[in-house]
C-alpha positions in Angstrom: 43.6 190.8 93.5 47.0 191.5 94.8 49.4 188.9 94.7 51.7 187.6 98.3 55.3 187.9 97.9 57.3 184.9 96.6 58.1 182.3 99.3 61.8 183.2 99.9 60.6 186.9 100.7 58.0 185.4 103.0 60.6 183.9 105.0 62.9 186.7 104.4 60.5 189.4 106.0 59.5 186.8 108.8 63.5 186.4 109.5 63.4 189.6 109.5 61.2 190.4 112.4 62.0 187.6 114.4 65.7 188.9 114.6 64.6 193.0 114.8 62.2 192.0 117.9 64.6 189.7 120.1 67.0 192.6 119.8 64.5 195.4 120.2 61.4 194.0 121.8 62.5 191.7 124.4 58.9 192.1 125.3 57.8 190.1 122.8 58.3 185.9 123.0 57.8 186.0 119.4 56.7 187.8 116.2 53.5 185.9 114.1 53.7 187.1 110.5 50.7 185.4 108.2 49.9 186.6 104.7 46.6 187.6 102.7 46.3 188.5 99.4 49.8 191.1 99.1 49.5 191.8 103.1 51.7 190.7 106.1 50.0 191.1 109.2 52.5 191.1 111.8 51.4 190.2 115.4 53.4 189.9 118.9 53.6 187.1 121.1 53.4 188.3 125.0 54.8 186.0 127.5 51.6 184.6 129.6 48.7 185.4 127.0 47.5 183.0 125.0 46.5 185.2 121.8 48.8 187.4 119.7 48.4 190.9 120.1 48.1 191.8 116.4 50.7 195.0 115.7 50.7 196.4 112.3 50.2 195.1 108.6 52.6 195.5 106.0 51.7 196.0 102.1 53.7 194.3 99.8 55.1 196.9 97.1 57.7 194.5 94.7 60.6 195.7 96.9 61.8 193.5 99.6 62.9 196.4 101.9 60.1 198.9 101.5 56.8 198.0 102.7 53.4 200.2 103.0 52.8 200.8 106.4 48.8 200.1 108.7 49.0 200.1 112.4 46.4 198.1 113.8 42.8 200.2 115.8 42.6 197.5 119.1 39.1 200.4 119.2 38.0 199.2 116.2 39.4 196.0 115.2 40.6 197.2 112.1 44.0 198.3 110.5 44.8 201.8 109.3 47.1 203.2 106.7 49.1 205.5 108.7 52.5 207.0 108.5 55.9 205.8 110.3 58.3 208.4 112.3 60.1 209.1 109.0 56.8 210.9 107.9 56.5 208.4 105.2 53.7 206.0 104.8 56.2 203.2 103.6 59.8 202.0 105.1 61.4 199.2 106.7 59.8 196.2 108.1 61.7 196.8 111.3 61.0 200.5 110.9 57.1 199.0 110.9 57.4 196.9 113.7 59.5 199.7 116.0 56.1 201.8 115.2 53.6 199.7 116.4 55.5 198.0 119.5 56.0 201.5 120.8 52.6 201.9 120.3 51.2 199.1 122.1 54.4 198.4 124.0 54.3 201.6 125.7 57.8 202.7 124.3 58.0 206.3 122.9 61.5 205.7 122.3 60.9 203.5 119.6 60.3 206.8 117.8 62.9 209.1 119.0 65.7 206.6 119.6 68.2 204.6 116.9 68.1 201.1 117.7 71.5 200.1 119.5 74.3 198.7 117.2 75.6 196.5 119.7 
């Protein structure tokens, strides 16, 4: 059974997130990251619902900037192994998180645009 990440890289990659979506997502009141056996599933807070709206999960692969890439099926419940804008199916926790909240944020530019560097 694969293993979580150490604690430091837990609250690394939940750092991580929080920072990437208050400066990309403003959206978002908050990122939920919870782990399960070598998965992070990431999920959004949205301002005036009371459940997170579950984004993408993240498999852990030993390196602290890489992580394998699922964005979450709202049609079937489920999370799918799929590929980011680079065309690879692993990359950057924010790389992960851009994918999925322009996804379900209704942001296209997520995948065409840098992020600002303000």
């Amino acid at each position: 059974m694969p293993k979580n990440p150490p604690e430091s890289m837990q609250h690394h990659l939940r750092v991580r997130l929080r920072d990437h979506a208050r400066e990309r997502w403003p959206q978002l009141s908050g990122v939920q990251v919870r782990f399960r056996t070598g998965f992070a599933y990431v999920a959004g807070e949205i301002p005036g619902t009371e459940e997170p709206l579950p984004l993408c999960r993240l498999r852990f692969t030993g390196v602290l900037h890489t992580w394998g890439f699922a964005i979450y099926l709202a049609s079937s419940g489920k999370y799918q192994d799929n590929f980011l804008p680079t065309g690879l199916p692993f990359g950057s926790p924010e790389e992960a998180l851009d994918c999925a909240c322009g996804l379900y944020l209704n942001d296209p530019t997520a995948w065409t645009t840098p992020p600002s560097t303000n």
